[in-house]
TIRO-2110 file (N, C-alpha, C; in Angstrom, 1 decimal):
// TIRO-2110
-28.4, 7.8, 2.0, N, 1, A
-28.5, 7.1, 0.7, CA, 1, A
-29.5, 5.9, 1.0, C, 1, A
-30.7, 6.2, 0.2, N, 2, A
-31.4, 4.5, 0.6, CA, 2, A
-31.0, 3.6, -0.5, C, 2, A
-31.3, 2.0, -0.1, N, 3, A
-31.0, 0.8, -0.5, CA, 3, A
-31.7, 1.1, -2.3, C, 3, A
-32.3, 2.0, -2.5, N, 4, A
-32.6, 1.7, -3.8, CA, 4, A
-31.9, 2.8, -5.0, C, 4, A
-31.1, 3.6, -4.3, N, 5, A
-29.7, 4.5, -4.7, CA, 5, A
-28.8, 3.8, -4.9, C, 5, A
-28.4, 2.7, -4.6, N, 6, A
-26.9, 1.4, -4.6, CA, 6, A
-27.3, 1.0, -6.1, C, 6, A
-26.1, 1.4, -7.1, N, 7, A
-26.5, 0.2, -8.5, CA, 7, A
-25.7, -0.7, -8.3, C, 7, A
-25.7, -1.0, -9.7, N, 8, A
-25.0, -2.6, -9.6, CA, 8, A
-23.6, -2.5, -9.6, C, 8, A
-22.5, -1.4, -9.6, N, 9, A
-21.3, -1.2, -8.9, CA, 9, A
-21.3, -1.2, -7.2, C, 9, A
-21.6, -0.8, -7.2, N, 10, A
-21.9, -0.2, -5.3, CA, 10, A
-22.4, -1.9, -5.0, C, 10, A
-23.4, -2.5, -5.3, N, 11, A
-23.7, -3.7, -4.8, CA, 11, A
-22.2, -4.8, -5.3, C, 11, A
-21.8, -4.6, -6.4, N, 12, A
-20.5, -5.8, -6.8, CA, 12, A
-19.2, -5.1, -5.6, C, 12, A
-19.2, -4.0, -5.3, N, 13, A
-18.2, -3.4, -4.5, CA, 13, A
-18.3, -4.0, -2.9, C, 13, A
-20.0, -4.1, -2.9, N, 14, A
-20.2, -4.4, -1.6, CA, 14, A
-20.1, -5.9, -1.0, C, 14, A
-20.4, -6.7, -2.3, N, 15, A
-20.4, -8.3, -2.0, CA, 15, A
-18.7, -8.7, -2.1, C, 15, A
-17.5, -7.8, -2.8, N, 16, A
-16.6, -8.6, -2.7, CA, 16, A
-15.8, -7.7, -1.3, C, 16, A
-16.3, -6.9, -0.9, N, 17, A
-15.7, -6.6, 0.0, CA, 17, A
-16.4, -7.6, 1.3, C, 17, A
-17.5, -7.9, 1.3, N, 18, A
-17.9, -8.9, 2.3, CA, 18, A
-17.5, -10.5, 2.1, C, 18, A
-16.8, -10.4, 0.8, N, 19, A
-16.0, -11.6, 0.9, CA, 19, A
-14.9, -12.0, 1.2, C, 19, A
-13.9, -10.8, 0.9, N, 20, A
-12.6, -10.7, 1.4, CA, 20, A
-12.0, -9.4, 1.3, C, 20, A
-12.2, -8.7, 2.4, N, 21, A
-12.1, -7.0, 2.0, CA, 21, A
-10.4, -7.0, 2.0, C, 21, A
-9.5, -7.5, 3.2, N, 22, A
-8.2, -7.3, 3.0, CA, 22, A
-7.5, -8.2, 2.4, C, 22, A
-8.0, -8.9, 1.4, N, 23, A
-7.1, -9.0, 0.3, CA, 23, A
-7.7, -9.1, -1.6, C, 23, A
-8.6, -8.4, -1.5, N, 24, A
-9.4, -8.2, -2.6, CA, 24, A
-8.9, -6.2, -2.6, C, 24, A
-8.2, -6.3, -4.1, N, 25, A
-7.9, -4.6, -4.4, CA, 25, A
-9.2, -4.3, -5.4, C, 25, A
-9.0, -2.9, -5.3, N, 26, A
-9.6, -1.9, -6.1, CA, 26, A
-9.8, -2.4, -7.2, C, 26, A
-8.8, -3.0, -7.9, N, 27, A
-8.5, -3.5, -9.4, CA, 27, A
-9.0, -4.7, -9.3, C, 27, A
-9.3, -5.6, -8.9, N, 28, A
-9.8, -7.0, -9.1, CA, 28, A
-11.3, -6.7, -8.7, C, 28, A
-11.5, -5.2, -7.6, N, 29, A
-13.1, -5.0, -7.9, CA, 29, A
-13.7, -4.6, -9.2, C, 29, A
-13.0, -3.7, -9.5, N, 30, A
-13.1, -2.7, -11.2, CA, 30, A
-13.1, -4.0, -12.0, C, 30, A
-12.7, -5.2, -11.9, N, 31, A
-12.8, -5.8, -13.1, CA, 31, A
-13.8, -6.5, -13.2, C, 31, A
-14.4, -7.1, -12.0, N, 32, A
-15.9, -7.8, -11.4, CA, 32, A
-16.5, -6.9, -12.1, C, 32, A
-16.5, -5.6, -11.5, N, 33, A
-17.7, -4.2, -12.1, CA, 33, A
-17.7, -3.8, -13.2, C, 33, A
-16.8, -4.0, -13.9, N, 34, A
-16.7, -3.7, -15.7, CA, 34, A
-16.4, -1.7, -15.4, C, 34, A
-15.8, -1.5, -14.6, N, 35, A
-15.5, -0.4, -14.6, CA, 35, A
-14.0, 0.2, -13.8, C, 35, A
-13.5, 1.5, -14.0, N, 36, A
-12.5, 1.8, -13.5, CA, 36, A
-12.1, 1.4, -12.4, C, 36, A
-10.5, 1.2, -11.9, N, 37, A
-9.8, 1.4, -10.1, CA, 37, A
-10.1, 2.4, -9.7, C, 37, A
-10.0, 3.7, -10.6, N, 38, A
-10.4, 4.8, -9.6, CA, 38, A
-11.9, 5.3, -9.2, C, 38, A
-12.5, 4.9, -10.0, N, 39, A
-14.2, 4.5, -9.7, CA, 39, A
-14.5, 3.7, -8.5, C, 39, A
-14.5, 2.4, -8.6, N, 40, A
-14.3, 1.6, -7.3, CA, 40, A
-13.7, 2.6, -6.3, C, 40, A
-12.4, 3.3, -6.2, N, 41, A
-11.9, 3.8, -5.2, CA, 41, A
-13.3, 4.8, -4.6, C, 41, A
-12.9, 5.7, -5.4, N, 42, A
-14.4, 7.0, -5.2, CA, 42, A
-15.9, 5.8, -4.7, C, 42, A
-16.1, 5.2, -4.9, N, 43, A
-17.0, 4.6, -4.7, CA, 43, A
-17.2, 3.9, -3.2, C, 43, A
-16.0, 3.1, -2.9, N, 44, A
-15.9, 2.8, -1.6, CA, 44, A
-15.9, 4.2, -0.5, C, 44, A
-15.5, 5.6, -0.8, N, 45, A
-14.7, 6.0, -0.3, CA, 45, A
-16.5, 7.2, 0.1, C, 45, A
-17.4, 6.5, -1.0, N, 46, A
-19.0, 7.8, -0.7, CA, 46, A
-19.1, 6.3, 0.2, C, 46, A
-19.4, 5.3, 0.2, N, 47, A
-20.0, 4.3, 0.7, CA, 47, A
-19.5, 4.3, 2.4, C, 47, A
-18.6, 4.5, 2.1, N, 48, A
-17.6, 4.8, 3.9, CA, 48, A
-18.7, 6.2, 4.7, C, 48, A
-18.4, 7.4, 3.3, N, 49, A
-18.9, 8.6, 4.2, CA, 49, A
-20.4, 8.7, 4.2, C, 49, A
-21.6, 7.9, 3.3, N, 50, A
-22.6, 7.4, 3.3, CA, 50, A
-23.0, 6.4, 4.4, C, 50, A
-22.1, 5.7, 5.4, N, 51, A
-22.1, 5.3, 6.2, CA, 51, A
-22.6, 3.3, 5.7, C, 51, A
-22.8, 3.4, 4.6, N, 52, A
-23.1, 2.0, 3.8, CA, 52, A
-22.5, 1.1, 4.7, C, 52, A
-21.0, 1.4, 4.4, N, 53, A
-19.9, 0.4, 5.1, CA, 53, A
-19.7, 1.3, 6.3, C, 53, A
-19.8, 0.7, 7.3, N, 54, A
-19.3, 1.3, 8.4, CA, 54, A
-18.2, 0.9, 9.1, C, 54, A
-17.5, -0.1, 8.6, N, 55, A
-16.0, -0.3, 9.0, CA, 55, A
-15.2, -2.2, 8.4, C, 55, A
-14.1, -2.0, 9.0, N, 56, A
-14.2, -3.3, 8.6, CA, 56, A
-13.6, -4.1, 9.8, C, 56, A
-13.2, -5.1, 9.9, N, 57, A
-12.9, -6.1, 10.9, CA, 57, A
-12.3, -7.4, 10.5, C, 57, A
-11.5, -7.7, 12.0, N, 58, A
-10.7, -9.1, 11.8, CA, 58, A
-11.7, -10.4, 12.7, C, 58, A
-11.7, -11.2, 11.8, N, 59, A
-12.8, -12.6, 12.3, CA, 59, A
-11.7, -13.6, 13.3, C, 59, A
-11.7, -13.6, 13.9, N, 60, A
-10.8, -14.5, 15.2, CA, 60, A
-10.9, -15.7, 15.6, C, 60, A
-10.1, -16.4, 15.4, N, 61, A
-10.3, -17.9, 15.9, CA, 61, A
-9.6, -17.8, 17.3, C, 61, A
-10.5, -17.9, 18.1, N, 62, A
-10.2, -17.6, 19.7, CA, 62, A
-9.3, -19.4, 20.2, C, 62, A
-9.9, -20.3, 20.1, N, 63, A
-9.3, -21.9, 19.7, CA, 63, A
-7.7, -21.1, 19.4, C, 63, A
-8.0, -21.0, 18.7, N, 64, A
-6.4, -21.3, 17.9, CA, 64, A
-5.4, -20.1, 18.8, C, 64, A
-6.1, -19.1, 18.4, N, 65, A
-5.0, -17.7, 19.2, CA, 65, A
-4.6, -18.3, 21.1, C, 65, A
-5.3, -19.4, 21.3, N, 66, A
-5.2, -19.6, 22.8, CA, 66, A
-6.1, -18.8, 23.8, C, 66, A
END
């Protein structure tokens, strides 16, 4: 999929997942996007196997964990 295939769901899907992917739902994306939960779902789920998002991850405060 190239970068000019992404509309403006796929791009609103993508910024709030790079804002807070585990604790931002489907439903608080669909409402950003002016469109369905199960759209967002299907959408994250080509963007996974389109390799867009390629995973997600925990940010670590090494300080603090010791």
């Amino acid at each position: 999929m190239a970068n000019e295939d992404l509309d403006e769901v796929d791009r609103t899907i993508l910024y709030a997942l790079q804002e807070d992917a585990r604790n931002t739902s489907s439903g608080d994306i669909a409402e950003r996007a002016g469109t369905s939960d199960s759209t967002v779902r299907k959408r994250i789920n080509r963007l996974e196997s389109d390799r867009i998002i390629k995973g997600y991850s925990a940010e670590i405060d090494y300080q603090q964990s010791g």
